[in-house]
Structures are given as C-alpha cells and as structure tokens.
C-alpha positions in Angstrom: -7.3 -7.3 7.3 -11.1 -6.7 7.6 -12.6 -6.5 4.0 -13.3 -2.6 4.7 -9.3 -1.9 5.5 -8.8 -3.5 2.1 -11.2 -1.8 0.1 -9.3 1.6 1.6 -6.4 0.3 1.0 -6.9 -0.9 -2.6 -8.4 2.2 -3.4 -5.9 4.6 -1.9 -3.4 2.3 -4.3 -5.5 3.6 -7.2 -5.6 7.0 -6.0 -2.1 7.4 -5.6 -1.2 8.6 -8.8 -4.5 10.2 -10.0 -4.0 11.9 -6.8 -0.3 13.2 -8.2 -1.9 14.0 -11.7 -4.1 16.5 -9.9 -1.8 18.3 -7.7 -3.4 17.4 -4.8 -2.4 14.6 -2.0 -4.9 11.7 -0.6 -5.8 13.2 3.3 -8.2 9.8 3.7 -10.2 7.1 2.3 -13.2 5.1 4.0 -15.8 2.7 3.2 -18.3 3.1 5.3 -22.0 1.7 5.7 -24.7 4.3 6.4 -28.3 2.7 6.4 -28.6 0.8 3.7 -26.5 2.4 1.9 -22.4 1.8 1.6 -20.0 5.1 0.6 -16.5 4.9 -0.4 -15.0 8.7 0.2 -11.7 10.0 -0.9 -11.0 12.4 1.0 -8.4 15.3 -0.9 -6.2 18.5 0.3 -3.8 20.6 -0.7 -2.3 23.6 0.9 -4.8 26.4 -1.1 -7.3 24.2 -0.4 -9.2 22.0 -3.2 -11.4 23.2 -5.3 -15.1 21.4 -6.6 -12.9 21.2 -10.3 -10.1 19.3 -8.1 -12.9 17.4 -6.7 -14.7 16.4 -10.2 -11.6 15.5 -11.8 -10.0 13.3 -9.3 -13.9 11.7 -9.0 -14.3 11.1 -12.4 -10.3 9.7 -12.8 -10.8 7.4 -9.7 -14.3 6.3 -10.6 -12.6 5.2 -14.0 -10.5 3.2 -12.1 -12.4 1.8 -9.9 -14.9 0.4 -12.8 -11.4 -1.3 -14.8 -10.5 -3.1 -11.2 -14.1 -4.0 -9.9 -12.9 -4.9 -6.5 -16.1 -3.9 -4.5 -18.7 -6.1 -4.8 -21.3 -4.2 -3.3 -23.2 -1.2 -4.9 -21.9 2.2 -3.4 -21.8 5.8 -3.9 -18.1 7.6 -4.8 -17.7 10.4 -2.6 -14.6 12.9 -3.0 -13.8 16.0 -1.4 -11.8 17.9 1.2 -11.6 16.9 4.4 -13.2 20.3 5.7 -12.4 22.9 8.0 -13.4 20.8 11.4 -11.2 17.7 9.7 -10.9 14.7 11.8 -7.4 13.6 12.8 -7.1 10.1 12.3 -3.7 9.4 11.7 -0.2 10.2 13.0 0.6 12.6 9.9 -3.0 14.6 10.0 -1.9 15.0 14.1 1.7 16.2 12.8 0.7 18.9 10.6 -1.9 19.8 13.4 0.8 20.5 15.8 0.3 24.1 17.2 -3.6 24.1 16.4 -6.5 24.3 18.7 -8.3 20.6 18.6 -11.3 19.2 20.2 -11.1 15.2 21.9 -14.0 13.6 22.5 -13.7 10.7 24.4 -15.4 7.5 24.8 -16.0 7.6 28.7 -16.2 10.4 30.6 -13.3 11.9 32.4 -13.5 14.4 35.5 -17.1 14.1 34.5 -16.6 15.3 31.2 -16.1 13.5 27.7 -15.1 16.8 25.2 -12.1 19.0 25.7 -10.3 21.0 23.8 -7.1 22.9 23.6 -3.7 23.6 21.4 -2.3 20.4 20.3 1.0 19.8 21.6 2.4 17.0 20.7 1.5 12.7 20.4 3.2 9.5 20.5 2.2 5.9 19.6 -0.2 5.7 22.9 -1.1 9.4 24.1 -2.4 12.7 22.4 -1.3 15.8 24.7 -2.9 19.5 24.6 -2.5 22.8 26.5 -5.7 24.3 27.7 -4.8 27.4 29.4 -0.9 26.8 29.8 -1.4 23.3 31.4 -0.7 20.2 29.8 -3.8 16.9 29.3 -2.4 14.0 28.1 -5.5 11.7 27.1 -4.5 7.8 26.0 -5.2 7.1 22.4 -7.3 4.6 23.3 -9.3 6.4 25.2 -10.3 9.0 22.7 -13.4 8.3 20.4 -12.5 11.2 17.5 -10.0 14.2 17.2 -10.7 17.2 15.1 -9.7 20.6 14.6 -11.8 22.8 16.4 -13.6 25.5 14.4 -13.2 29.4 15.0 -15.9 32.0 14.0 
C-alpha cells in the first residue's frame, strides 16, 4: 500500500463515524499533491445534498481527529465538501447509484479517433464500463478509461 492509499485509508477510518454523527455518508477521500502544496479532501453526500453547515461540522470534527492521531507527516490543507454535480465515479458503488444516468468517459488514448464520449450508463463489471448513446451499446475497458463523471445538464 503506497503511503497515499494509507493516508485515505486511515482517514476514511476516522471519518467513519464523524461521518454517521452528521447524517451524512463518506462519497471519497484523497491526498493528493498539487504544486507544492499537498490536500487531503473528504469528500461528503447525502441524498438532499450537503450543506456548507454539514461541511463545517464534519471539517472541524475530522480536523480534531486528525490532530489526536498525527499520522501525516507532511503539512496539508483539510478540504471537505460534496462531491459536486459533475462528481467523478471512481468506485464500483458511485457507478451503481449512477446506473440510468447520462455519464461522460474520457479515455486515455483515443478511440475511433476520439478520446470523450458520453451516454446513459448501463451497466459495469470488474473490467468494462458500458453506455447507450442513442440506443446502441459502447462497452469501454476499465483500463482504458482515464476519469468517469456524470455529465452536466443546463
């Protein structure tokens, strides 16, 4: 386990149950280096969608936390918030409640000459991702595919 999977790891841990405190359930955590900086985001949902007070009291609650375990040696910046409208699907449960929406796939290599698509998510498995774009089925190999979000409507 790289030492990023275990700082997302150990942190979900803590979340866990400041998450259930707060009504609301954990939809992702990453550490991630930007610059020169490093972030750790908690990323929070729940079916009415969170609010900035669900936001500010699972940050302050997990930043309490996180300052009693002192697991993360490096200086970051606490992030938390929702996921968003254009969320990224990165694991099998975000594609499963995702199932009937309209997605965008961007791969890493071009396909047909093309490296975006989107379409109604259909279904996935272990190894593929399939959408319908205008009554026809694309199945794309999860490996193939650099990011999956839901597509935005206006």
């Amino acid at each position: 386990m790289s030492k990023r999977e275990s700082y997302e790891k150990r942190t979900e841990e803590l979340l866990l149950p400041i998450a259930e405190q707060n009504g609301v359930e954990i939809y992702d955590v990453e550490y991630v280096k930007e610059g020169s900086d490093h972030y750790l985001r908690a990323y929070i949902d729940k079916p009415e969608g969170v609010s900035i007070l669900d936001c500010e009291h699972v940050s302050r609650a997990l930043s309490d936390a996180l300052d009693r375990e002192d697991f993360i040696p490096d200086a970051y910046i606490l992030e938390v918030s929702s996921p968003g409208l254009g969320r990224t699907l990165k694991k099998d449960k975000h594609l499963q409640k995702s199932i009937g929406q309209e997605v965008e796939i961007r791969l890493f290599k071009a396909v047909d000459k093309c490296r975006e698509f989107s379409g109604t998510l259909v279904g996935f498995s272990g190894e593929t991702v399939t959408i319908a774009q205008e009554g026809t089925e694309r199945v794309f190999d999860r490996a193939e595919i650099a990011r999956i979000r839901l597509a935005l409507d206006f």
